[in-house]
C-alpha positions as CSV (number, residue, x, y, z in Angstrom):
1,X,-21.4,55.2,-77.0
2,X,-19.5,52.1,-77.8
3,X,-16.2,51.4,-75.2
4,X,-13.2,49.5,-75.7
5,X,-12.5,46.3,-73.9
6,X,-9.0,45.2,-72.8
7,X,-8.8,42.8,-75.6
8,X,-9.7,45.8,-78.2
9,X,-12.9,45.1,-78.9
10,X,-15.4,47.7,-79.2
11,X,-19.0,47.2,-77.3
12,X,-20.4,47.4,-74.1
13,X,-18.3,47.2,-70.5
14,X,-17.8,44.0,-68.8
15,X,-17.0,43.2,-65.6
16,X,-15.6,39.9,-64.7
17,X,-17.2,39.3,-61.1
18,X,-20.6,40.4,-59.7
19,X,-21.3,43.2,-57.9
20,X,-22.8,42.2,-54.9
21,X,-26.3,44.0,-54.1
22,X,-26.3,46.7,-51.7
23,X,-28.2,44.8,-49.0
24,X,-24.7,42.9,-49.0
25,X,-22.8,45.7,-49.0
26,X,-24.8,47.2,-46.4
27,X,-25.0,44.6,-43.7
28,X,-21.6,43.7,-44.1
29,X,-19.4,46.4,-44.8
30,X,-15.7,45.6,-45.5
31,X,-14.1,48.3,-43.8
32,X,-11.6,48.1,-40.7
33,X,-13.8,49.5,-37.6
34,X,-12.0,52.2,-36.0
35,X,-9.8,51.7,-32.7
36,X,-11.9,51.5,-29.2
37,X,-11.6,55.1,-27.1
38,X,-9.7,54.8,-23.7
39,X,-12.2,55.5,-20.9
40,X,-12.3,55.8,-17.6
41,X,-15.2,53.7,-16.6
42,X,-15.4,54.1,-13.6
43,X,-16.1,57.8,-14.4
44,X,-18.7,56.7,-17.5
45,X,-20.2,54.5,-14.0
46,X,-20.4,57.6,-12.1
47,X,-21.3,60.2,-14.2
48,X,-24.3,57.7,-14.9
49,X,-25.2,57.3,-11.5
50,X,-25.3,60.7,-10.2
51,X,-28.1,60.7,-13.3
52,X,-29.8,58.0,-11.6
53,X,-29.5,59.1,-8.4
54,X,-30.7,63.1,-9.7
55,X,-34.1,61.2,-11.0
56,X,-34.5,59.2,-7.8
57,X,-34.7,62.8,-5.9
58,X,-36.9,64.1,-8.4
59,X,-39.2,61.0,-8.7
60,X,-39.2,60.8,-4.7
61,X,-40.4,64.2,-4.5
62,X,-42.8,63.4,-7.2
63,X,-44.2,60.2,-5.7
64,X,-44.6,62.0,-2.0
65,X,-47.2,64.3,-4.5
66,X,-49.0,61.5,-5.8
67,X,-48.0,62.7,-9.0
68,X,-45.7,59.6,-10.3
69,X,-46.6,55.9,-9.1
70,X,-43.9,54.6,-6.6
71,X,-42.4,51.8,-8.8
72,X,-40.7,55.0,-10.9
73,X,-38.9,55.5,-7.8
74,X,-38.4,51.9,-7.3
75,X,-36.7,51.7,-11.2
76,X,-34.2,55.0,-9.8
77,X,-33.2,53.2,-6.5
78,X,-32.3,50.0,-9.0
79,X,-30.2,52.5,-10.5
80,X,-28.3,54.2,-8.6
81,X,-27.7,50.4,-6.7
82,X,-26.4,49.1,-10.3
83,X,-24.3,52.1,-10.8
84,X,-22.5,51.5,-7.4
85,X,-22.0,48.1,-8.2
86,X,-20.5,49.2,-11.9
87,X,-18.0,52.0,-10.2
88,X,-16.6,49.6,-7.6
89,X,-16.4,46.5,-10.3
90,X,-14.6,49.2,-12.7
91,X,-12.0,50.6,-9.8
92,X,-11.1,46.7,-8.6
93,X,-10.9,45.8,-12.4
94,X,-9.5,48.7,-13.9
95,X,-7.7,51.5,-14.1
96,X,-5.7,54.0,-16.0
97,X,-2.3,53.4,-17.2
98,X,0.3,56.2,-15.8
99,X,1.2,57.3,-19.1
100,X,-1.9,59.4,-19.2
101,X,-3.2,57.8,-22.7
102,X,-6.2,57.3,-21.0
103,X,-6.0,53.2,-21.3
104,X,-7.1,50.7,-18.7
105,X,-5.1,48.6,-17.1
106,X,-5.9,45.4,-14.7
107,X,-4.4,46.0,-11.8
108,X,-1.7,42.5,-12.9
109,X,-0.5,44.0,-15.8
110,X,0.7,46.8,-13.8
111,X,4.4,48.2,-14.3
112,X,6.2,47.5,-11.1
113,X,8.2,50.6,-11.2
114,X,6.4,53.8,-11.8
115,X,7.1,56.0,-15.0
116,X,10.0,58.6,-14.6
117,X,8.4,62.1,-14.5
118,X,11.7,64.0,-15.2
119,X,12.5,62.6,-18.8
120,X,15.0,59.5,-16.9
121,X,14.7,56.5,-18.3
122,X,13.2,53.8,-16.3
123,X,15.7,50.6,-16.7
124,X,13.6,48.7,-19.4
């Protein structure tokens, strides 16, 4: 079925620049990526270590057995010794803002007054 052009002339469509191939399109998409999510790492930290340190129990238990060779254990104890290290490295580098968004906050970019509770404003 024969199409009309811009210019009136009857015929097939044309376009006047390339459509890329989808191997393009694919590995580099040209949409906005969505905002990050406000976390609480040091709660993402634990929740993660108490995982770790759940497996090192089990593992221990399992190696006592003979069941599970000892370096299993030794990978949980690395664990749970990384995860410490990540909640303390999250609470001295990071927290929550007051406003309750959920954001973090270094602890210099703090607000030196703390947010009014009762609807006041603050003097800003």
């Amino acid at each position: 079925m024969p199409t009309a052009t811009p210019d009136g002339r009857t015929g097939t469509a044309v376009y006047h620049r390339t459509v890329p191939p989808i191997v393009d399109t694919l590995l580099h998409p040209q949409r906005t990526p969505p905002p990050p999510i406000d976390v609480d790492l040091a709660k993402v930290m634990g929740a993660g270590t108490v995982v770790w340190a759940a497996a090192l129990v089990v593992t221990g238990v399992l190696s006592l057995l003979d069941v599970v060779p000892v370096s299993w254990v030794l990978v949980c104890a690395a664990g749970v010794l990384l995860g410490i290290v990540g909640v303390q490295w999250a609470r001295r580098n990071g927290r929550l803002s007051p406003d309750g968004t959920g954001a973090m906050v270094r602890p210099d970019d703090e607000p030196t007054e703390p947010p009014a509770t009762d609807g006041t404003p603050t003097g800003r």
